[in-house]
VOMARVEX-865904 format. One record per residue (C-alpha): y, x, z; residue in one letter. Coordinates in steps of 0.02 Angstrom, whole numbers, plus 32768, in hexadecimal, padded with zeros to 4 digits. Each point is the difference from the previous one (the first is absolute). Layout:
N
ZAMAR      Y      X      Z   code
ZAMAR      Y      X      Z      a
...
This chain:
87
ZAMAR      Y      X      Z   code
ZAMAR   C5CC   A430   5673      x
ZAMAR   8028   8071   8092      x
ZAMAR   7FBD   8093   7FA0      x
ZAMAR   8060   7FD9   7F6B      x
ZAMAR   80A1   7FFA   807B      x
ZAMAR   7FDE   808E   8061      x
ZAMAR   7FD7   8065   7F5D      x
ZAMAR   8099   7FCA   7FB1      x
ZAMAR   8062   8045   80AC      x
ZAMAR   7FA7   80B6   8006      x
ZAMAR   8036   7FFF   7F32      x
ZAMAR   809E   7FFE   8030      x
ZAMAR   8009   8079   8075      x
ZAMAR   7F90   807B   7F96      x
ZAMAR   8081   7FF8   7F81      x
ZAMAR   8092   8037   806D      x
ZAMAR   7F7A   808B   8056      x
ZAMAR   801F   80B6   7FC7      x
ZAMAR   7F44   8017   7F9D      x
ZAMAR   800E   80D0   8010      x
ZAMAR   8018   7FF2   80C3      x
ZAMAR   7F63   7FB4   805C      x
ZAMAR   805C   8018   809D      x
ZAMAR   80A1   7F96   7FD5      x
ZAMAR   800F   7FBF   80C9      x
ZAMAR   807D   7F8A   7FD9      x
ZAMAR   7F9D   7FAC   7F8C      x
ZAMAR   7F67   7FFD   805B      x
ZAMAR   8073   7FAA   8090      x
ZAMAR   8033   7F6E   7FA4      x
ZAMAR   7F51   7FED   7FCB      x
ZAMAR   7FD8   7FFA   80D1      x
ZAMAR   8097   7F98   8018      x
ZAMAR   7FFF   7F6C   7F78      x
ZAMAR   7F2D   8015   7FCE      x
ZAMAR   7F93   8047   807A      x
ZAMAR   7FF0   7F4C   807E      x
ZAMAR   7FC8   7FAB   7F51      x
ZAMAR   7FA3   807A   7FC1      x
ZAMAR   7F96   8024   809C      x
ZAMAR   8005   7F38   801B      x
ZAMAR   7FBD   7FE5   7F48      x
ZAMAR   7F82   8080   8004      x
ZAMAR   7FA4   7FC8   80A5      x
ZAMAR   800C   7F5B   7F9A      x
ZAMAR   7F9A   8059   7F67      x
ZAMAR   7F91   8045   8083      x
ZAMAR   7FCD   7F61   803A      x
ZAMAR   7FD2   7FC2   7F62      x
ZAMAR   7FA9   80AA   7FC5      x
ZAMAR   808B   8028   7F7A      x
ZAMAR   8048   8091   804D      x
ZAMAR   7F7E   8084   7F98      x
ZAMAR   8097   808E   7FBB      x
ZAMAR   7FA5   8088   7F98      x
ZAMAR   8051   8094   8057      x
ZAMAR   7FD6   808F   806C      x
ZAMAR   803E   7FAE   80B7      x
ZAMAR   802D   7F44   7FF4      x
ZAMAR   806C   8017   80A2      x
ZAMAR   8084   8056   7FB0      x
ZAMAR   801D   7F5D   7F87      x
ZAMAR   800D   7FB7   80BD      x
ZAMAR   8064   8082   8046      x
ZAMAR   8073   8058   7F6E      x
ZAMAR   8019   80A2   8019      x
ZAMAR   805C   801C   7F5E      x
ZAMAR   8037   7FCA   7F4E      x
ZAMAR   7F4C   8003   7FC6      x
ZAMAR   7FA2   7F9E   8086      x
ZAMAR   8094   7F6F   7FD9      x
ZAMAR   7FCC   8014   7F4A      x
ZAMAR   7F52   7FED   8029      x
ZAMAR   8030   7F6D   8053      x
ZAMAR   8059   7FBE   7F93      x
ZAMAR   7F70   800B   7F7E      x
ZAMAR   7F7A   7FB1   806E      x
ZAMAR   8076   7F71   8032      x
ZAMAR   803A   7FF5   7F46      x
ZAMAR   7F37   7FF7   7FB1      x
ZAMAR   7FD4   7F73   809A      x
ZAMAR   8097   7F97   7FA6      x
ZAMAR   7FC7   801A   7F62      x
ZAMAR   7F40   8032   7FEF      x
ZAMAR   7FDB   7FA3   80A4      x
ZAMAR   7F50   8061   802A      x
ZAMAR   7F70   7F98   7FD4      x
């Protein structure tokens, strides 16, 4: 449930980011302002339970976003938990 919610958040504000400028600051703000405290709160919680497995290069840039495509990434992993949840 709180990867469905959080998902559905970082959506939204992927939809209103600029896709053709990676380094869109104010974007990447909001996402520090209104996600990061849940998203850093929820993935200690998949840690704990061994969920938090993301298939890319450096996993601490889905815990740190440094741009739009470390939220996507994020928003992918937190989006196949909801839905696929790992087995």
């Amino acid at each position: 449930m709180r990867c469905r919610k959080l998902a559905n958040g970082l959506d939204k504000l992927l939809e209103g980011w600029e896709r053709h400028d990676p380094k869109n600051k104010e974007a990447l703000r909001e996402y520090n302002n209104r996600f990061k405290a849940d998203a850093n709160r929820l993935i200690e919680d998949l840690k704990t339970y061994d969920l938090w497995v993301p298939q890319v290069d450096d996993p601490a840039f889905l815990e740190n976003p440094e741009n739009r495509q470390d939220v996507q990434n994020l928003y992918s992993y937190l989006r196949w938990v909801h839905l696929a949840f790992p087995t």
